[in-house]
C-alpha positions as CSV (number, residue, x, y, z in Angstrom):
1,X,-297.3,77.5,74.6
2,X,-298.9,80.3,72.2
3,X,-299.7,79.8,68.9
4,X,-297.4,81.7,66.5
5,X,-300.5,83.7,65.0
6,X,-301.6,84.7,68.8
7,X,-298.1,86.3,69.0
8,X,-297.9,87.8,65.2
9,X,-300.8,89.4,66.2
10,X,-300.2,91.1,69.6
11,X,-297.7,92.5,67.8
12,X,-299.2,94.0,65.1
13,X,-301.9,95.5,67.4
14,X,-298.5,97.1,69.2
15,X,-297.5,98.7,66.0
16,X,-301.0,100.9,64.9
17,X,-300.6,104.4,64.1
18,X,-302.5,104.9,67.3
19,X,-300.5,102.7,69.6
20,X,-297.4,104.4,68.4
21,X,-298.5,107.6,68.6
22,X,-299.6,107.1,72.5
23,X,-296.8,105.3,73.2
24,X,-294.9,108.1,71.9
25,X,-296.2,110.7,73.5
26,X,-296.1,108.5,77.1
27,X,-292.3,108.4,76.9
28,X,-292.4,112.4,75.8
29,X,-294.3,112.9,79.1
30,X,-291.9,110.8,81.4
31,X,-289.1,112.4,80.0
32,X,-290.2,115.8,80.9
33,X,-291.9,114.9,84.5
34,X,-288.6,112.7,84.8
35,X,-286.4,115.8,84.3
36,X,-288.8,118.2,86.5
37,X,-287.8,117.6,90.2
38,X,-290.3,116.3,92.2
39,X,-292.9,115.3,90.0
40,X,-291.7,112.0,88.2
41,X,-293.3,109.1,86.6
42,X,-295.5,107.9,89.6
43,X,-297.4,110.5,90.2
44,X,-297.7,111.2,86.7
45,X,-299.3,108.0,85.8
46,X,-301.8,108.2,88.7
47,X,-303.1,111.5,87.1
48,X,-303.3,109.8,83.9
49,X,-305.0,106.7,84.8
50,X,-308.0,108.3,84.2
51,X,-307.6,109.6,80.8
52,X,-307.0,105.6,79.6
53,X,-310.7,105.3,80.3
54,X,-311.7,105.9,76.4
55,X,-309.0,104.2,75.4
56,X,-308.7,100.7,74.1
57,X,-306.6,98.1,77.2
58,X,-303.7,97.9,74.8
59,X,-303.2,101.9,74.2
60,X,-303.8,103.0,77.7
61,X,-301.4,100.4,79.2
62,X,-298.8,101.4,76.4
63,X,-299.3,105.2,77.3
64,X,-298.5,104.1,80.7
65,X,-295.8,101.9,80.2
66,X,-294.0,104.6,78.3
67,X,-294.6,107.4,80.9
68,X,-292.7,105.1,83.2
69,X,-289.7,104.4,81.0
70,X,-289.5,107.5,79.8
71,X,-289.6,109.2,83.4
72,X,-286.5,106.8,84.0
73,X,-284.5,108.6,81.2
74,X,-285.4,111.7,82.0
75,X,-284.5,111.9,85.9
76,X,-280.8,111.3,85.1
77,X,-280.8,114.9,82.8
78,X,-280.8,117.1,86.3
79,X,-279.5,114.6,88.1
80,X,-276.0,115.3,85.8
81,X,-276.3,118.9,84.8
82,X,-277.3,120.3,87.6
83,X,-276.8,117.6,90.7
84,X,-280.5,117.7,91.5
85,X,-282.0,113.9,90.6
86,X,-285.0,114.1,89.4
87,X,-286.6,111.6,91.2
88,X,-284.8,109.4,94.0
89,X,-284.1,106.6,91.5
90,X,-281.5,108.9,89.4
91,X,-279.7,109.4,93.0
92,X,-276.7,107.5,92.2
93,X,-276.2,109.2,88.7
94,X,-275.5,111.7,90.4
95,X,-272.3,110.9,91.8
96,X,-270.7,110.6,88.6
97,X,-272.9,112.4,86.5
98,X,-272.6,115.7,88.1
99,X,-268.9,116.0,88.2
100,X,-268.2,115.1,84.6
101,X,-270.7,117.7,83.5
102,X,-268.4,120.2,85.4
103,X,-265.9,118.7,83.5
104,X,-267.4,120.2,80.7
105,X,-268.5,117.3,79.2
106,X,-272.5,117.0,80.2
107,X,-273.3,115.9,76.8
108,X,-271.0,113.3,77.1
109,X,-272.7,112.4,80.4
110,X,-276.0,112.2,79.7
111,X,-275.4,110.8,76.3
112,X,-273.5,107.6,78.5
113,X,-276.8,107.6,81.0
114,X,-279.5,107.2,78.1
115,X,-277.4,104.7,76.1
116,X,-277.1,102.6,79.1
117,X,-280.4,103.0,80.5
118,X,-282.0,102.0,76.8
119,X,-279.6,99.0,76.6
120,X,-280.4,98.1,80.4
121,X,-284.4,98.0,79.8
122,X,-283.8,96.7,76.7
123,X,-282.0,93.5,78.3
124,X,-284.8,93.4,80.8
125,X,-287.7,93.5,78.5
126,X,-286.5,90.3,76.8
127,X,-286.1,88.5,79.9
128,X,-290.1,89.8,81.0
129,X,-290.9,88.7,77.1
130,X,-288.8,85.2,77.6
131,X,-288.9,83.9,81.2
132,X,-290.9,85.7,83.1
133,X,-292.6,82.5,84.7
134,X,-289.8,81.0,85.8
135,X,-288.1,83.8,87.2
136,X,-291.3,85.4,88.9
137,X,-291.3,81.9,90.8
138,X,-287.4,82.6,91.9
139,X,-287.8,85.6,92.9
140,X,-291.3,83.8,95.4
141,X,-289.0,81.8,96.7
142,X,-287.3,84.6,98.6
143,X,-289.1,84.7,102.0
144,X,-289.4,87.9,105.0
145,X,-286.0,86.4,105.9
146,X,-284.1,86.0,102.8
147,X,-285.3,89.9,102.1
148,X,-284.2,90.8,105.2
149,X,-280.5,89.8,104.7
150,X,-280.4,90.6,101.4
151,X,-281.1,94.8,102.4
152,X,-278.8,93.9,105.4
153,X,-275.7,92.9,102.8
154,X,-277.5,96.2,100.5
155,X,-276.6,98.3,103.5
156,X,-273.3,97.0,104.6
157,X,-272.3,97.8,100.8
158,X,-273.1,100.7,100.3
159,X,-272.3,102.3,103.8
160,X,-269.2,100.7,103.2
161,X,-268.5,102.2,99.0
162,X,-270.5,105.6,99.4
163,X,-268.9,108.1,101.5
164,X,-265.0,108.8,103.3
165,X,-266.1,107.0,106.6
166,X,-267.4,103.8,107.1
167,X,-268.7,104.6,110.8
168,X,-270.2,107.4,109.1
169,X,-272.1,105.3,106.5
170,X,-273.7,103.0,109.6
171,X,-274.6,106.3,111.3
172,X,-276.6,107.7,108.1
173,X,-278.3,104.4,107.6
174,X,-279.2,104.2,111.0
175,X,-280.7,107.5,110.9
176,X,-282.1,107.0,107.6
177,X,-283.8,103.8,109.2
178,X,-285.1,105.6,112.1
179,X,-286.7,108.5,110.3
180,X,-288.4,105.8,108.7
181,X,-290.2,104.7,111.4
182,X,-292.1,107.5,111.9
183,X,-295.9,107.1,112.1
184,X,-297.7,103.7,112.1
185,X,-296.0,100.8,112.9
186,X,-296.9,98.0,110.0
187,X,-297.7,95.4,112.7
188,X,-299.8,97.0,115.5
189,X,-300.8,100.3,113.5
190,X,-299.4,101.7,116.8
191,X,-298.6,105.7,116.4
192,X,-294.1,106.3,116.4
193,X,-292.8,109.6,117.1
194,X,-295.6,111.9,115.5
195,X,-295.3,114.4,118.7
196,X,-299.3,115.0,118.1
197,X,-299.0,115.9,114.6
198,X,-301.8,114.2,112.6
199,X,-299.9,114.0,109.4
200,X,-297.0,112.3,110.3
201,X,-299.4,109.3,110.9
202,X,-298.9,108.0,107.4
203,X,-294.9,108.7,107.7
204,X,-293.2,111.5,106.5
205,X,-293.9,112.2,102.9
206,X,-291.2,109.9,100.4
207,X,-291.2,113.1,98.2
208,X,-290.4,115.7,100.7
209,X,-287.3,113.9,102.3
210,X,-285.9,112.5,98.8
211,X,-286.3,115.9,97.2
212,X,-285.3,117.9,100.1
213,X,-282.1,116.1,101.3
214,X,-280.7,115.4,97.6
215,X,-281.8,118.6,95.7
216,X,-283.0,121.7,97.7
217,X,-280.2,120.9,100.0
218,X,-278.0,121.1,97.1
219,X,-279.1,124.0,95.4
220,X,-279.2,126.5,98.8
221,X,-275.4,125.2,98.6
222,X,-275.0,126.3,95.6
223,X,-276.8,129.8,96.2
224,X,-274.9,130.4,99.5
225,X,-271.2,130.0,97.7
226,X,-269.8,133.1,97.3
227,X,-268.8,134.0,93.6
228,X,-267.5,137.2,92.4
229,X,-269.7,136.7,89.1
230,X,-272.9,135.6,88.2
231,X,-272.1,132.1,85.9
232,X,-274.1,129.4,84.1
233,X,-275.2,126.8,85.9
234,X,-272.8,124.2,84.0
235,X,-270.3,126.0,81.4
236,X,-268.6,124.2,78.8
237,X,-266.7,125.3,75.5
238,X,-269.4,124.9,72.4
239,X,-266.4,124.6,70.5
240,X,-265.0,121.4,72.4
241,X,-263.3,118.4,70.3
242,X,-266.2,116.7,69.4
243,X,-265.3,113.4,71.6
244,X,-266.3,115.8,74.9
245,X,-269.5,116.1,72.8
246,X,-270.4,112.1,72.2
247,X,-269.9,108.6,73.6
248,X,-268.2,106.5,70.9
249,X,-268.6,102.9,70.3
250,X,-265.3,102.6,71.8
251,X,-266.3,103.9,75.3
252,X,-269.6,102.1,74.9
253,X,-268.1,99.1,73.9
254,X,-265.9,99.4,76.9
255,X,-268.6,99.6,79.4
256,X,-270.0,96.6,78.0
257,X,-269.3,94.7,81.4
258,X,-270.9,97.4,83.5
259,X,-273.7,97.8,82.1
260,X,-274.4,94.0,81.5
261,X,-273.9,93.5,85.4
262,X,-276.2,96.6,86.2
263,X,-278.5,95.0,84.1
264,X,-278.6,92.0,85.7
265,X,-278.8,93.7,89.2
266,X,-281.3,95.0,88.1
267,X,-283.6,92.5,87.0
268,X,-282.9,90.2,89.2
269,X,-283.5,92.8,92.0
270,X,-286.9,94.4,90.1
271,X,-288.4,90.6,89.9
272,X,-288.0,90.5,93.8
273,X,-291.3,92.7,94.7
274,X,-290.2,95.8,96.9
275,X,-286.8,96.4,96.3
276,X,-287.0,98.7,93.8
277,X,-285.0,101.0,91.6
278,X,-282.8,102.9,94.1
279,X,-281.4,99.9,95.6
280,X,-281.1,98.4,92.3
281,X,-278.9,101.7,91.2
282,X,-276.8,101.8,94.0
283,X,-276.0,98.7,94.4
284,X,-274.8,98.3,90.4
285,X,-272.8,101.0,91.6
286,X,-270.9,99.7,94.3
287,X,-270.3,96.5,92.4
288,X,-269.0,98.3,89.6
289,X,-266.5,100.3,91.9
290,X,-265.6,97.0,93.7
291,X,-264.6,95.3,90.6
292,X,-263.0,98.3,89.0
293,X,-259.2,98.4,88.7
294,X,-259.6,102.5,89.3
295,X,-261.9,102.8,92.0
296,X,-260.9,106.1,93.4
297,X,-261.7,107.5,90.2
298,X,-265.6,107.1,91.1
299,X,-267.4,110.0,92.3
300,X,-264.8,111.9,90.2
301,X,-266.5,111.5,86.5
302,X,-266.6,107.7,85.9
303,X,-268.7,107.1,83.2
304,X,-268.4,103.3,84.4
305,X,-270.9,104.7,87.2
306,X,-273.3,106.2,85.6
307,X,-273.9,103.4,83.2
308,X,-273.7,101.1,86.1
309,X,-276.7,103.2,87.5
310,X,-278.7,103.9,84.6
311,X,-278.5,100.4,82.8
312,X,-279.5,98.6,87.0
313,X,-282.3,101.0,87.4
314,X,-283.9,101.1,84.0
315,X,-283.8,97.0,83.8
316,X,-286.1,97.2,87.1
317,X,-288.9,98.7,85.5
318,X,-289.6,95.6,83.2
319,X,-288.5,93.2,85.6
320,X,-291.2,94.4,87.7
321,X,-293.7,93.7,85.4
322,X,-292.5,89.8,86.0
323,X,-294.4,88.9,89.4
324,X,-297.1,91.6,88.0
325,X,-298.3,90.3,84.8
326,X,-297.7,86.7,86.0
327,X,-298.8,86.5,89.7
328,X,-300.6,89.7,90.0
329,X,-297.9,90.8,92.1
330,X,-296.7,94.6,91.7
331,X,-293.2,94.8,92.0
332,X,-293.1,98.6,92.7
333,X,-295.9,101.4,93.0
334,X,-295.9,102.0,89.7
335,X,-296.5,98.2,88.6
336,X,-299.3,99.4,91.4
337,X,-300.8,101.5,89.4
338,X,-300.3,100.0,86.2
339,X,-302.2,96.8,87.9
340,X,-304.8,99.6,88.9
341,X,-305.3,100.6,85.1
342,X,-305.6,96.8,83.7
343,X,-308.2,96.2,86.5
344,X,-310.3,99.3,85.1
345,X,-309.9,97.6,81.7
346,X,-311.5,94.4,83.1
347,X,-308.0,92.5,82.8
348,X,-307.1,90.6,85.8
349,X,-303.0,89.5,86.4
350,X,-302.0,86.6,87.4
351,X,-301.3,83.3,86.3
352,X,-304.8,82.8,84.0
353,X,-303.3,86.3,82.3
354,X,-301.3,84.4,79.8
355,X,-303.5,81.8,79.2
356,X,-306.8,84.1,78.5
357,X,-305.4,87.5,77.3
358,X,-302.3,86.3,75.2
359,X,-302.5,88.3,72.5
360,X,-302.8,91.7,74.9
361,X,-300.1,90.5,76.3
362,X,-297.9,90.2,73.6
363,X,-299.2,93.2,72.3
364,X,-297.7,94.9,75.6
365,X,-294.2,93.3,74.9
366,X,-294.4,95.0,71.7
367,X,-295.4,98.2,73.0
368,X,-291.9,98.3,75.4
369,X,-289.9,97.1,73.5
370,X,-291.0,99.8,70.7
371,X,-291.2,102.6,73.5
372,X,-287.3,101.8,73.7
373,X,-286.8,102.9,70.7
374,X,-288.9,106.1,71.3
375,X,-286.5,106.6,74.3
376,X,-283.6,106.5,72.9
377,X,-284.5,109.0,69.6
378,X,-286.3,111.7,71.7
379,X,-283.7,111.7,74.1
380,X,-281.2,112.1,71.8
381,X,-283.6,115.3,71.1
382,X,-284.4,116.5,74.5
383,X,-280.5,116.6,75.5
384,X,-279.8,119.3,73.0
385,X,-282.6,121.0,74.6
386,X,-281.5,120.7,78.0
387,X,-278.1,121.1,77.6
388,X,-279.1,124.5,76.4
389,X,-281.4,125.3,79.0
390,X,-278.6,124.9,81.5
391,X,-276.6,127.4,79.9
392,X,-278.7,129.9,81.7
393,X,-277.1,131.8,84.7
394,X,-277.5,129.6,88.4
395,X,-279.4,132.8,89.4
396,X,-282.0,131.3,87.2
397,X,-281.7,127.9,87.1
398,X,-281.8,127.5,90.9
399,X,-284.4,129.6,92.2
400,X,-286.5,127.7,89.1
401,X,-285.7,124.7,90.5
402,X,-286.4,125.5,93.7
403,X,-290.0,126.4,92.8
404,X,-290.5,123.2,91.0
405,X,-289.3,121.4,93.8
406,X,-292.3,122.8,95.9
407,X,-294.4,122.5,93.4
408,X,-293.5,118.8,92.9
409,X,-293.7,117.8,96.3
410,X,-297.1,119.9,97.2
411,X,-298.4,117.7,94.0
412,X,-297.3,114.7,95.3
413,X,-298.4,115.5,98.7
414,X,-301.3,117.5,98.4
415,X,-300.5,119.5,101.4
416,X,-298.3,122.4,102.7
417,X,-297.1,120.3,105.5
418,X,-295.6,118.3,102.8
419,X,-293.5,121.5,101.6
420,X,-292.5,122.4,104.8
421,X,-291.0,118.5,105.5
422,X,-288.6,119.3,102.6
423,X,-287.7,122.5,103.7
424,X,-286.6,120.8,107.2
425,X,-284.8,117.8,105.5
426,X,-283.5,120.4,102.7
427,X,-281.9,122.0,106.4
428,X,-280.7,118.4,107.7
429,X,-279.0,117.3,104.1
430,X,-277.1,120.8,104.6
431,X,-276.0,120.2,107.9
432,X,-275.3,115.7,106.9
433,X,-273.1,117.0,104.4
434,X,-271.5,119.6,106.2
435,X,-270.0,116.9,108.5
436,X,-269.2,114.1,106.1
437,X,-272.0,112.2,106.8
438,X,-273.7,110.8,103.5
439,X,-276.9,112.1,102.6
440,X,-277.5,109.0,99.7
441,X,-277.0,106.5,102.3
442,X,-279.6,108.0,104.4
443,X,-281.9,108.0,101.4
444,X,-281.3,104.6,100.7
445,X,-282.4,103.1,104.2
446,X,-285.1,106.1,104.7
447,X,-286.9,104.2,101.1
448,X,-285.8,100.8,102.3
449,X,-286.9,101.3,106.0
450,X,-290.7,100.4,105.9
451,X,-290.1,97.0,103.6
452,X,-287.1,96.1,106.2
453,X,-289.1,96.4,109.0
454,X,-291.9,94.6,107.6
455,X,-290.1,92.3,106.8
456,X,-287.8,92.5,110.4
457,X,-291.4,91.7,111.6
458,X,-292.5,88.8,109.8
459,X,-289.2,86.9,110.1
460,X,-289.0,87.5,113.7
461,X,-292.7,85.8,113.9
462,X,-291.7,82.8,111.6
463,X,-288.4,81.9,113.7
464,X,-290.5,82.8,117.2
465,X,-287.4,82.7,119.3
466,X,-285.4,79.7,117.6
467,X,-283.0,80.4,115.6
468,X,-282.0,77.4,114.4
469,X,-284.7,78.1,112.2
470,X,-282.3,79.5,110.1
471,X,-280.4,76.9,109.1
472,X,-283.8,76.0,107.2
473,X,-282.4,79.5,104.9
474,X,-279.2,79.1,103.8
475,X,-279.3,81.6,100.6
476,X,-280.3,84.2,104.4
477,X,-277.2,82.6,106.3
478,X,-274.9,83.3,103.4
479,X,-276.5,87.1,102.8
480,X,-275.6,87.9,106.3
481,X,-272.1,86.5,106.0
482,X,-271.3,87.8,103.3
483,X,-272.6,91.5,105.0
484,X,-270.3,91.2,107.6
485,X,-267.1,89.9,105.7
486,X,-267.9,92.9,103.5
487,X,-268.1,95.5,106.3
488,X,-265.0,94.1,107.7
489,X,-263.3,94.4,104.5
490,X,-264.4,97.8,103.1
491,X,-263.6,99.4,106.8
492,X,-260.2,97.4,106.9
493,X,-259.5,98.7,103.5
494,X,-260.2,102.5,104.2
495,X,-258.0,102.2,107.1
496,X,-254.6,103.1,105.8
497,X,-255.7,105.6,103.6
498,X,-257.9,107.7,106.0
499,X,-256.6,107.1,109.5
500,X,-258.3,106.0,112.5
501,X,-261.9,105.7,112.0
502,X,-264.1,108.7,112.6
């Protein structure tokens, strides 16, 4: 146990004018690479890894740090006003997000997404801060099999919430999955279904098919509706009652329960290397329209779903520091990255960490928890600014953010092959949508595909044709049960409603 001083310390090394000031202008960055489609956090802090080089350890990882939460924040903002996440993790904002803003209530909206998703990381830094060991030792505990048949029950959930058709929802994940397997298999480095086309031997691009299917596909929608007039984008009265305008404590206070599950989902998902934010975010979702006693208002303006998203997705991002800063484990690509950075610094995670660089590491608990702050205050500043960017007419808005989008993805990809992926997958989300099938599911098990069949692989070699192996895994036993009871009982329950399946 550290010394009280040790701690004292760290934090008052977080709180120097320069420290805040980079930690401050990190979580000004996310926000705006957050809120640019196809750029985000990740790529962000791989171009400013660099630039932490002159820095002292502590200020570079805080500049870091705060890109990433701040890139959190700042997806959801087009994700609501305009439909078009701004990176795949703001996804399932979306489905509530959007429509309220066309409600004419976007303020409202995004007001709803940042207090959640400050309250959510909030939550999760003081578990990181409080039992990090502990829980980074849980979350070990869950083997190739147990990960398997949790994304197994992950997929029967959400085919089974997201989307009119159940049979449907199988069909997109199973496509989802299978686009997915493109390129290299993970076990043999055998080449899948690249037709002779040298760069799909890494896979198809992440960037290209999440920013293709969920927001080019959207906005050549949008373009090719017929309209008699040229409007805004989103349109809403400036002279609105002012509780169209603002969340009150009321409304807050009423989500209380949501977001305290998302934010659990979400840390207990993020301390589980691999998972990630999206399945984090869409599975808070699905639990919170499972519980709610008005489900068939979600998808409709909720704001019970977006703070179900935003508080599960934002609590990730410090639970993935968990099995980083305490087993040298990265959680997600940008933990990755962030493990990168400390390495430069000649800082090595894992479980010496504590023991030899205590007072950086308390210094870094200060720096997040003070970079929530930060969040919250400039986002309460950057909505004004975007909600009056989006007052601009769509034949603006689009065609910009269809130019970002390729700009995005040929930053993140570095290639023009990675442009023209989107423009096919922008074609296929047209088309997905068209016929009812759900382009988020497909999403969902295109991100989850390579760590579920990885994983498919190494439980297959552990059990090596006996299955009675299994009963060694009851926590996997009572995943996959509890995936089939629930695909039996969200199809049983659409049945009435929507007729024979599809």
């Amino acid at each position: 146990m550290f010394d009280i001083a040790t701690i004292l310390a760290g934090l008052g090394d977080a709180v120097t004018p320069v420290n805040i000031l980079f930690v401050i202008f990190g979580v000004a960055v996310g926000q705006f690479v957050g809120a640019v489609p196809g750029i985000g956090p990740v790529i962000t802090i791989a171009l400013a890894i660099p630039f932490t080089f002159a820095l002292s350890p502590l200020s570079g990882i805080a500049f870091l740090v705060g890109i990433n939460k701040g890139g959190l924040v700042g997806a959801a903002i087009p994700a609501i006003l305009i439909n078009t996440p701004g990176t795949p993790d703001a996804a399932a904002t979306a489905l509530d997000g959007h429509p309220l803003a066309k409600k004419g209530r976007p303020l409202k909206a995004a007001k709803m997404a940042l207090y959640s998703s400050v309250t959510g990381d909030t939550f999760s830094d003081i578990v990181l801060i409080t039992v990090s060991p502990p829980l980074a030792l849980v979350a070990l505990m869950m083997g190739p099999i147990e990960i398997v048949c949790l994304l197994i029950f992950a997929f029967a959930v959400i085919a089974g919430l997201i989307g009119k058709s159940l049979a449907k929802g199988i069909v997109a994940a199973a496509l989802g999955l299978l686009c997915a397997s493109i390129g290299l298999d993970p076990e043999h480095s055998s080449p899948r279904f690249i037709f002779g086309v040298p760069d799909l031997f890494d896979g198809l691009p992440i960037a290209s098919v999440a920013i293709g299917m969920l927001a080019a596909a959207e906005i050549f929608r949008r373009l090719a509706a017929k309209r008699e007039k040229i409007t805004a984008a989103i349109t809403f009265d400036r002279n609105q009652p002012r509780e169209d305008r603002r969340v009150s404590w009321a409304e807050y206070w009423g989500c209380r329960f949501t977001i305290a599950r998302g934010a659990v989902i979400g840390t207990l998902l993020g301390a589980a290397p691999g998972i990630g934010t999206t399945a984090a975010s869409f599975m808070s979702y699905a639990s919170a329209k499972q519980t709610s006693r008005e489900p068939e208002t979600f998808g409709k303006g909720n704001i019970h779903g977006i703070a179900a998203t935003e508080s599960a997705n934002s609590a990730v991002m410090g639970a993935n520091m968990i099995p980083m800063l305490t087993l040298g484990i990265p959680g997600s690509v940008s933990a990755a990255l962030i493990i990168g950075a400390l390495i430069i610094h000649g800082i090595q995670p894992g479980p010496l960490l504590f023991e030899q660089q205590a007072r950086l590491i308390y210094g870094l608990f200060g720096a997040m928890i003070m970079a929530n702050f930060c969040n919250f205050w400039i986002g309460l500043v950057g909505l004004r600014l975007w909600a009056f960017v989006i007052r601009a007419p769509e034949s603006v808005i689009f065609p910009s953010a269809i130019v970002l989008c390729i700009v995005g993805v040929y930053l993140s990809t570095g290639t023009l092959f990675g442009v023209a992926v989107m423009l096919v997958f922008a074609a296929v989300g047209y088309a997905m949508t068209a016929l009812g099938y759900s382009v988020v599911i497909f999403i969902i098990a295109f991100f989850l595909g390579n760590r579920f069949e990885l994983s498919l692989n190494q439980s297959l070699t552990l059990i090596d044709g006996e299955f009675s192996v299994m009963l060694d895994h009851p926590v996997a036993i009572a995943l996959l049960a509890l995936a089939v009871l629930t695909a039996y009982w969200l199809g049983r329950k659409r049945r009435p409603a929507n007729g024979p399946p599809d």
